[in-house]
ZABALO-994277 format. One record per residue (C-alpha): residue number from 1; residue in three letters; x, y, z. Coordinates in pm, whole numbers, plus 50000, padded with zeros to 5 digits. Example, Ala and Ser with C-alpha at 12.3 -4.5 7.8 and 13.67 -1.06 7.14 Angstrom:
<tivexs>
> 1_Ala_51230_49550_50780
> 2_Ser_51367_49894_50714
</tivexs>
This chain:
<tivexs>
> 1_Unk_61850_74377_10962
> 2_Unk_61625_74415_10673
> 3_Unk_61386_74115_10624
> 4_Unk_61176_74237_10353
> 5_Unk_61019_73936_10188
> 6_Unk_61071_74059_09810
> 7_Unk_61141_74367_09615
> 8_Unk_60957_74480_09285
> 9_Unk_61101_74771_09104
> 10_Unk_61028_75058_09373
> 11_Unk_60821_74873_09616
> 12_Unk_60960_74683_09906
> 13_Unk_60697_74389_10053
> 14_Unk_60707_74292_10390
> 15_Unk_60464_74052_10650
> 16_Unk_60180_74278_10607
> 17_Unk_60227_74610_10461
> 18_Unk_60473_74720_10184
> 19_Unk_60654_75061_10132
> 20_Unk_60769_75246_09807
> 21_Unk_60888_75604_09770
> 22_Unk_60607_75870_09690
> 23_Unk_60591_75969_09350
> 24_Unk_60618_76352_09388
> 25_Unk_60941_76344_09603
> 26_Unk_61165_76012_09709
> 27_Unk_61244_76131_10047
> 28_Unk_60862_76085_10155
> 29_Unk_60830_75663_10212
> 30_Unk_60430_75546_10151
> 31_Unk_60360_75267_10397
> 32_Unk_60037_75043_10240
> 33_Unk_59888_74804_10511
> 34_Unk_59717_74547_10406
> 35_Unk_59344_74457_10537
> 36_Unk_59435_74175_10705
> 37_Unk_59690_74324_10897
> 38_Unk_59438_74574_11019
> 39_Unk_59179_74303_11078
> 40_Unk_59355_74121_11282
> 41_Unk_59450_74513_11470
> 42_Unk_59112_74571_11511
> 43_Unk_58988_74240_11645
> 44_Unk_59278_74248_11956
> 45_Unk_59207_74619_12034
> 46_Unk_58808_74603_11967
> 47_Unk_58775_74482_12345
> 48_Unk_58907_74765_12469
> 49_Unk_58771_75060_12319
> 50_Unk_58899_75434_12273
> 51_Unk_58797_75492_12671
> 52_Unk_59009_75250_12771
> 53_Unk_59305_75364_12556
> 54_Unk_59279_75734_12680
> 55_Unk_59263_75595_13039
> 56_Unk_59512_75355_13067
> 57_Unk_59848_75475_12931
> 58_Unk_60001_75160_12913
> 59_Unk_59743_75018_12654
> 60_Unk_59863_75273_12417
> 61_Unk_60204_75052_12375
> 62_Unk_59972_74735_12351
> 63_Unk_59825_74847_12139
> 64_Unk_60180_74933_11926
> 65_Unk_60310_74615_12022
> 66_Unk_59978_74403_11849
> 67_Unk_59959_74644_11521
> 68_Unk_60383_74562_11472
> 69_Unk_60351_74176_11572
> 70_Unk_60065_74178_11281
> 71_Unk_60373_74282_11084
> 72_Unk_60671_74024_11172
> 73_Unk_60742_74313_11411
> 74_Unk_60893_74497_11126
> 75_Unk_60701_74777_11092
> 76_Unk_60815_74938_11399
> 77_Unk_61192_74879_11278
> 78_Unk_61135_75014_10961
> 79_Unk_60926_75339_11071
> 80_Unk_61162_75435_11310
> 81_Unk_61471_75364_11057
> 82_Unk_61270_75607_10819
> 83_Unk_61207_75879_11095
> 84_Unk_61583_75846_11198
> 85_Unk_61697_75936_10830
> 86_Unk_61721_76274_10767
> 87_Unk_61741_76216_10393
> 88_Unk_61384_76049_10440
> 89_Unk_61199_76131_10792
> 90_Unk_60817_76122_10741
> 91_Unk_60631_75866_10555
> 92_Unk_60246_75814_10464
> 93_Unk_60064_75574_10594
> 94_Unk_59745_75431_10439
> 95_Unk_59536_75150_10384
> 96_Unk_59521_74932_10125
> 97_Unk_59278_74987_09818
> 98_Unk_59063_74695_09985
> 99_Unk_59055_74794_10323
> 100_Unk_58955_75162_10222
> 101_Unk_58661_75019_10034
> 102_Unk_58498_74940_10353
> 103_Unk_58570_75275_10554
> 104_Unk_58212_75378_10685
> 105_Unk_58171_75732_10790
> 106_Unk_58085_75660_11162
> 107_Unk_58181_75676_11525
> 108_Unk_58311_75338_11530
> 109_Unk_58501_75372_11242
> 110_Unk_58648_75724_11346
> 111_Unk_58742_75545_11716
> 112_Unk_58954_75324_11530
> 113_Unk_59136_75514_11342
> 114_Unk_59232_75731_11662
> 115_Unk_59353_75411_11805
> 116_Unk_59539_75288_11516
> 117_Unk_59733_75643_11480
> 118_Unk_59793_75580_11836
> 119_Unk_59965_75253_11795
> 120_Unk_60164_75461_11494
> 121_Unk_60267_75687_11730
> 122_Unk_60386_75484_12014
> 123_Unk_60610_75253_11734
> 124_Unk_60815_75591_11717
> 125_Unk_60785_75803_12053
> 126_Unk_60535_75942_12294
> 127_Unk_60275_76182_12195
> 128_Unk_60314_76517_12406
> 129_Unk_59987_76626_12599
> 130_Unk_59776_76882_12364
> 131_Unk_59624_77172_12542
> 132_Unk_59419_77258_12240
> 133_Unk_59190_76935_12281
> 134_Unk_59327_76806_12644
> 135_Unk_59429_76498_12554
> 136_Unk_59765_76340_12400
> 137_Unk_59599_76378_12095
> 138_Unk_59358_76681_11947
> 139_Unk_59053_76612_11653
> 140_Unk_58924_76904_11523
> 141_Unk_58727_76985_11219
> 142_Unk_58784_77241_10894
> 143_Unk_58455_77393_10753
> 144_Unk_58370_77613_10493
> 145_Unk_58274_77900_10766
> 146_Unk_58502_77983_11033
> 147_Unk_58547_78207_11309
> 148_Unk_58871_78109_11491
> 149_Unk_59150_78289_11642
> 150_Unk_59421_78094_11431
> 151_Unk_59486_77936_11034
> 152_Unk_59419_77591_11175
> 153_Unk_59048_77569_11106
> 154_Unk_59035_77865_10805
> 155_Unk_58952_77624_10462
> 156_Unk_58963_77921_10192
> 157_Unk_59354_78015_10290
> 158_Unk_59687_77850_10229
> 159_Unk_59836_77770_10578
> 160_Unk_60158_77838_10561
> 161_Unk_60485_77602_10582
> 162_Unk_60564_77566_10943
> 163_Unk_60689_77371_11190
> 164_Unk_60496_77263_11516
> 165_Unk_60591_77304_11878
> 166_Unk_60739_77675_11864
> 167_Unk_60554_77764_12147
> 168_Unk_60537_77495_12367
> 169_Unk_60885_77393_12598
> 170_Unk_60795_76991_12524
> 171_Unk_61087_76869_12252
> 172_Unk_60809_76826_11932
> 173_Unk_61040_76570_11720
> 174_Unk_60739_76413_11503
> 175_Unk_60424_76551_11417
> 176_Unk_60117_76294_11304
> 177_Unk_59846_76394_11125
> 178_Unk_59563_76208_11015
> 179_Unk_59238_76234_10820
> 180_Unk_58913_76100_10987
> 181_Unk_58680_76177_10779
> 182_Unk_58543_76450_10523
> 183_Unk_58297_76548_10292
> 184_Unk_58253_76790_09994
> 185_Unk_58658_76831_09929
> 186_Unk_58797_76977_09650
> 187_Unk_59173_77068_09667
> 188_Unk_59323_77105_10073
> 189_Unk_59618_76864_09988
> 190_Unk_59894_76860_10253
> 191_Unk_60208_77060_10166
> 192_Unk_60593_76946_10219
> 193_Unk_60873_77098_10233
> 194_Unk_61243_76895_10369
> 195_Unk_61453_77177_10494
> 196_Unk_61718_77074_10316
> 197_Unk_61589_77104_09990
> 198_Unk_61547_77498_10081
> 199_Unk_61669_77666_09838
> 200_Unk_61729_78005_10050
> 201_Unk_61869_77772_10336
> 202_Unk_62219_77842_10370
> 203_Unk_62092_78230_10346
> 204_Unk_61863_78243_10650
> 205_Unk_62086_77926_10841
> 206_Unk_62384_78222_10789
> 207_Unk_62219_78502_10896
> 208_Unk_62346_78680_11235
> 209_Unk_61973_78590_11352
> 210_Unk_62004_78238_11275
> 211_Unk_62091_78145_11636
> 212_Unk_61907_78442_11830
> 213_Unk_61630_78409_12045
> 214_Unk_61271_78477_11907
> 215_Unk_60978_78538_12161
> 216_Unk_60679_78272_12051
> 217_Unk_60337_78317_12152
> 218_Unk_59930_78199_12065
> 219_Unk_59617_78272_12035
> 220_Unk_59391_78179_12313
> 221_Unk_59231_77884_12147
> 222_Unk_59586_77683_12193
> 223_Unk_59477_77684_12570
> 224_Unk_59828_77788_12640
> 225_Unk_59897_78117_12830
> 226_Unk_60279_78196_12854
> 227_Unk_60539_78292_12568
> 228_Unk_60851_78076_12477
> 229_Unk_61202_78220_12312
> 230_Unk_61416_78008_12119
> 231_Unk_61592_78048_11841
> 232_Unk_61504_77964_11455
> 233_Unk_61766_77715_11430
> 234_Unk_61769_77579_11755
> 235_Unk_62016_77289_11706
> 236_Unk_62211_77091_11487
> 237_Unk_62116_76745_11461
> 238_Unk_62446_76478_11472
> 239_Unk_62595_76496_11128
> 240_Unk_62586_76889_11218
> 241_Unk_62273_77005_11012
> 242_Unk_61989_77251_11124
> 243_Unk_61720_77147_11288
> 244_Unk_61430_77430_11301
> 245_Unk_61111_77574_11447
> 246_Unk_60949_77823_11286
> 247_Unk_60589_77932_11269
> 248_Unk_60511_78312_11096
> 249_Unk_60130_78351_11284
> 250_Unk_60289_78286_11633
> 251_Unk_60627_78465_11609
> 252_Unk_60641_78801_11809
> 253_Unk_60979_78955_11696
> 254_Unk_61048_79274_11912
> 255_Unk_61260_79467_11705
> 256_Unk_61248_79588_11332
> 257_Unk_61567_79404_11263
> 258_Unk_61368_79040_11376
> 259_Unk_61037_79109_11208
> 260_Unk_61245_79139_10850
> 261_Unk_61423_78836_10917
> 262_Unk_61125_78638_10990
> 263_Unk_60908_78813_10716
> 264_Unk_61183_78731_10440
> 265_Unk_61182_78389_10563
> 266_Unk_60828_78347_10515
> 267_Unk_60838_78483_10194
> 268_Unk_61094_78295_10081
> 269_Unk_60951_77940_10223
> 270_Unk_60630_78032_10062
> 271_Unk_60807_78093_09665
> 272_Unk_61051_77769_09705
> 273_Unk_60973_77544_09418
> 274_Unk_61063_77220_09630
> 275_Unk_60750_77217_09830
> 276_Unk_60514_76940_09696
> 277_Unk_60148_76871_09769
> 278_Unk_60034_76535_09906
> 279_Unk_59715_76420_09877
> 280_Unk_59589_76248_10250
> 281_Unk_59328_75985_10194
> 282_Unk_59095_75895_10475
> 283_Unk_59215_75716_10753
> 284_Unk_59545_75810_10604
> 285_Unk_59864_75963_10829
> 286_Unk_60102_76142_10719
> 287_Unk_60381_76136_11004
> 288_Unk_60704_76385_10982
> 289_Unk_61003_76461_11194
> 290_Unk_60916_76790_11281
> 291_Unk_61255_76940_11289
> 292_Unk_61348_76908_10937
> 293_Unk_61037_76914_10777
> 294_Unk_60815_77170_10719
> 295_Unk_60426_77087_10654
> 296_Unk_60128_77324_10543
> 297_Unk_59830_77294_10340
> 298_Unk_59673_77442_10068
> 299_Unk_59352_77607_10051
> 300_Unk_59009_77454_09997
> 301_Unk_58778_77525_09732
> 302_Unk_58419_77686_09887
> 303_Unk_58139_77443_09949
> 304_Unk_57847_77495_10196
> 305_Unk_57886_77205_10288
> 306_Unk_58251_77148_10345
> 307_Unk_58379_76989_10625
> 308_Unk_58666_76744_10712
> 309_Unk_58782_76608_11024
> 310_Unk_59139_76552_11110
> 311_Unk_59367_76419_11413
> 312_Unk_59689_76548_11560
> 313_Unk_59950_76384_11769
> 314_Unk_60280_76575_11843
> 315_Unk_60516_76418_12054
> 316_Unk_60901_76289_12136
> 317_Unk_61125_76020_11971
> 318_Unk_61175_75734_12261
> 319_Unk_61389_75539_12054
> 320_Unk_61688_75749_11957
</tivexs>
């Protein structure tokens, strides 16, 4: 049951934090908390520190369980209603214009924002283990020089629109991501795309390759050393609509008949007018169900001294 406290025009306020739709597409929901609300988060999970959160499992859900009683425990209701939606299924989390003011760039600061994306991402599921960083969560840093085996950490290049997990054999329904921190930024906005805005889906979802299996591999910096094959359209979800992985730098097609398929596809993600840029602010998440949205970002404008931190969590819905 909905117990929103009042409703202006688009925005929705609750006990805490308020939610409108985000003004480049309607299906993405922005989620503003309000400082108090993350006072009073940080003063119940200050005692325990980030150690204690990557050591104890179980703190992960106390820690949920404080950040949604802060709320009237509606936040938790209403995140997962939103991630359940297909029409919606991501949203953007931020603070509120007061609370942002006094962001400090600084270990402390950065330690809680791992542990508030970790009470995010316990209110919807549990957060697969990430080989990349070894932990159920990865941080890792963009910079205007790079050397790396993958797009991940490259500044002055679109990455692509993909989906995660096409490589791993842990279900990947949501993928988190969340800005820490950054410094001489100019352009790198997230990109969005819902699959069902697509134009070209019907096309590819048609296709006699729709439904075959593709061989999915990595670089060595994932940490992971075997090869996956699933299809492109792995499953329907339960209305009977696609639900998709797909990833062009870590698909291995074997024939001439696959690599077309999966070039076209590219191509065609990459021209569709539908995909939207959304800016991230720090300490900012933006969290998406992973099978029906696609997410990339756009490229960086060169500064020496570029650099930006961000946080990952990829994991399973628990409350389905």
């Amino acid at each position: 049951m909905n117990t929103a406290l009042t409703t202006t025009e688009s925005i929705t306020y609750y006990q805490g934090f308020q939610v409108r739709p985000h003004t480049e597409n309607p299906r993405l929901q922005v989620v503003t908390i309000e400082k108090s609300t993350l006072t009073k988060f940080n003063e119940e999970t200050d005692e325990w520190g980030l150690q204690a959160i990557e050591y104890k499992p179980f703190l992960r859900y106390a820690a949920a369980d404080i950040l949604d009683r802060a709320c009237n425990y509606e936040l938790g209701t209403l995140l997962n209603e939103i991630m359940q939606d297909r029409e919606k299924a991501a949203f953007l989390l931020e603070a509120d214009d007061s609370a942002q003011a006094d962001f400090v760039d600084s270990d402390e600061q950065r330690d809680f924002f791992v542990i508030l994306s970790t009470a995010v991402s316990h209110l919807i599921g549990l957060p697969n283990f990430d080989a990349m960083y070894g932990k159920y969560y990865a941080r890792f840093t963009v910079e205007n020089d790079d050397n790396s085996d993958s797009y991940l950490r490259q500044a002055h290049r679109r990455m692509e629109l993909h989906n995660d997990g096409t490589y791993v054999d842990e279900r990947t329904d949501f993928v988190l991501m969340m800005k820490m921190s950054e410094k001489n930024m100019e352009m790198g906005d997230s990109l969005l795309l819902h699959i069902d805005d697509w134009e070209d889906l019907e096309h590819f979802y048609n296709h006699s390759l729709a439904k075959q299996d593709i061989v999915w591999a990595t670089p060595p910096s994932k940490n992971i050393h075997s090869q996956v094959e699933h299809p492109v359209f792995f499953e329907e979800d339960k209305n009977g609509k696609p639900h998709m992985l797909f990833i062009d730098q870590f698909a291995c097609p074997q024939r001439m008949q696959e690599g077309l398929y999966l070039y076209k596809m590219g191509e065609s993600l990459e021209s569709d007018t539908n995909c939207f840029n959304v800016r991230v602010k720090i300490g900012a998440m933006l969290v998406v169900q992973n099978h029906c949205w696609l997410h990339g970002r756009d490229k960086f404008i060169s500064h020496p001294g570029l650099k930006r931190e961000l946080l990952r969590q990829r994991g399973h819905f628990t409350n389905k």
